[in-house]
C-alpha positions in Angstrom: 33.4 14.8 31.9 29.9 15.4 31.0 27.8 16.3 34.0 24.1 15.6 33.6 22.7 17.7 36.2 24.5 20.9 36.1 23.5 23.9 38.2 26.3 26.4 38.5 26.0 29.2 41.1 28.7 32.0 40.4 30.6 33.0 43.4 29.7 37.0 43.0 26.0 36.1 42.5 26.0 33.8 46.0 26.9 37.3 48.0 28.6 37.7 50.7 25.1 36.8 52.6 22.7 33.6 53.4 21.2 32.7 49.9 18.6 30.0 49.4 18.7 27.6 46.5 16.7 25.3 45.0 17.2 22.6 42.5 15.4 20.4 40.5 16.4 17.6 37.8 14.3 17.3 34.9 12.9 14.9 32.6 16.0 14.3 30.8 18.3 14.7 33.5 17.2 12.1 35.8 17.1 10.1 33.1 20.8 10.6 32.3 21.5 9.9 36.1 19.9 6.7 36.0 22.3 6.0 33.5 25.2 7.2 35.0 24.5 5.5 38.3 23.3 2.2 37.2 19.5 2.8 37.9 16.2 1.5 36.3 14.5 5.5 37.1 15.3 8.3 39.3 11.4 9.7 39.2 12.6 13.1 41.1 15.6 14.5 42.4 15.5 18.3 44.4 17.3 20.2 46.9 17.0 22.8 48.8 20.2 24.5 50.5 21.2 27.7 52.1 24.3 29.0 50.6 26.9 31.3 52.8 30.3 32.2 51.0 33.3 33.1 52.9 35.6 34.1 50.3 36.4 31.8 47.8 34.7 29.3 50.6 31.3 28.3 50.1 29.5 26.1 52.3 26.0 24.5 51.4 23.4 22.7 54.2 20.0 21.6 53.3 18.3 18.1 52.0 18.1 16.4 49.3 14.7 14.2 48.4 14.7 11.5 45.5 12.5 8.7 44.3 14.4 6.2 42.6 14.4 2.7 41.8 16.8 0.3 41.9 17.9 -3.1 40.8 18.2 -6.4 43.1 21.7 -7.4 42.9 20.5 -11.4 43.8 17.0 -11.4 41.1 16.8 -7.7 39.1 13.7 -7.0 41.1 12.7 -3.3 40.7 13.1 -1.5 44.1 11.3 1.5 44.4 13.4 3.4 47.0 12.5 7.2 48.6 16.0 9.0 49.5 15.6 12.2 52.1 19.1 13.1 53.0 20.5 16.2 54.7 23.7 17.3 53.4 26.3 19.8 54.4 29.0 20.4 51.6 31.9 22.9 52.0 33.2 23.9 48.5 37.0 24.9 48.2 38.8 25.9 44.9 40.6 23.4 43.5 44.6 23.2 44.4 46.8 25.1 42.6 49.0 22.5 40.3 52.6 21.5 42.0 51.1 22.0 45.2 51.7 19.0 48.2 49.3 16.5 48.5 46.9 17.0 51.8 45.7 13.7 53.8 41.9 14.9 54.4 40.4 13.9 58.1 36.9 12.9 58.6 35.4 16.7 59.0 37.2 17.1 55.1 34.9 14.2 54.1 32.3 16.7 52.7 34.8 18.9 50.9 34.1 19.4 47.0 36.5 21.4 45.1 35.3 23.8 42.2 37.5 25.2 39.4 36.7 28.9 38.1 34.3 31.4 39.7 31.3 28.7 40.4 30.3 26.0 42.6 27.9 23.2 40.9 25.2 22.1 43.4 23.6 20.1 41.1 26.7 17.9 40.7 26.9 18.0 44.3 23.5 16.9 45.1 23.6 14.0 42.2 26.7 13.0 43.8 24.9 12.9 47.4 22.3 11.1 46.5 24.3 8.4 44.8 26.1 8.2 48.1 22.9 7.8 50.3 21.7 4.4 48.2 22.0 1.0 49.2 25.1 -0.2 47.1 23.8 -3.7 47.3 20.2 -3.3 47.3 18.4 -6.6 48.0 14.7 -8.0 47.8 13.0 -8.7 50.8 11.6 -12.0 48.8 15.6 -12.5 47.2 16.3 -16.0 49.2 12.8 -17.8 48.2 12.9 -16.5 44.3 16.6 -18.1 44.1 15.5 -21.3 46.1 12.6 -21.4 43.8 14.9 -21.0 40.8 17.0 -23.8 42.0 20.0 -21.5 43.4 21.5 -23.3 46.4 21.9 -21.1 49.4 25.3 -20.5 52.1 23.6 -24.0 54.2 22.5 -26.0 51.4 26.0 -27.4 50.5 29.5 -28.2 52.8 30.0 -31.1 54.5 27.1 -30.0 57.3 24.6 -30.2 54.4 26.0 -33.4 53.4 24.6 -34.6 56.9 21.5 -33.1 56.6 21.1 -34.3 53.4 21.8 -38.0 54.8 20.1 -37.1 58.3 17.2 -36.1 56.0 17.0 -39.6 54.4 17.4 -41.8 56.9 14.4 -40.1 58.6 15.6 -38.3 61.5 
């Protein structure tokens, strides 16, 4: 899998202390990203996290900001959408093959597993981000552009807008 926004942090360079991180996508990256998740532009993508390790346990907490724009799913309108999202990721080595499958509860929702001796934030934060978006984003204006281009909406057909339609020419 290739990972467009890769920041690796080894685990012997994060410390056994609080480190902060920064990241930032670039020009070619957020492009890439669009890409990957469907986007007309991400315009900027950072992060800033503070980093503890506990072992081979390394937990990340900070906010993520984003400008991207997305695509009406009802007319392809461009919406420009901000995204400011806290995060707090816990990331665990990846299970050893053969081992039993584990049934996660909601506080294991923010889990991310890592293989080797490094954690990806970048990843993580393109990941979060992705998450944070409307899956369905919609125009404000959707319902009057698809009227206007003839697309009937949930009350303009049924037998109820049969009535209408027959209420409506009989002049009541």
């Amino acid at each position: 899998m290739t990972v467009e926004f890769h920041r690796p942090y080894p685990l012997d360079a994060i410390g056994e202390g609080a480190r902060e991180i920064s990241v930032e996508a670039n020009a070619d990256e957020r492009a890439a990203l669009a890409r990957r998740f469907d986007l007309i532009s991400v315009g900027k993508l950072t992060a800033k996290a503070m980093l503890t390790r506990e072992g081979d346990v390394v937990n990340a907490i900070g906010e993520l900001q984003a400008d991207v724009v997305q695509s009406c799913v009802a007319t392809a309108t461009p919406l420009p959408v901000m995204v400011k999202e806290g995060f707090s990721l816990r990331f665990v080595p990846m299970a050893a093959a053969g081992e039993e499958e584990v049934e996660l509860d909601a506080d294991a929702c923010d889990t991310v597993e890592y293989e080797g001796g490094a954690i990806d934030l970048g990843e993580a934060v393109a990941e979060t981000m992705a998450l944070a978006l409307d899956p369905f984003p919609r125009s404000p204006d959707a319902d009057a552009i698809l009227k206007e281009a003839g697309v009937l909406g949930e009350g303009d057909f049924g037998p109820f807008a049969a009535l209408k339609a027959l209420k409506d020419k009989m002049g009541g």
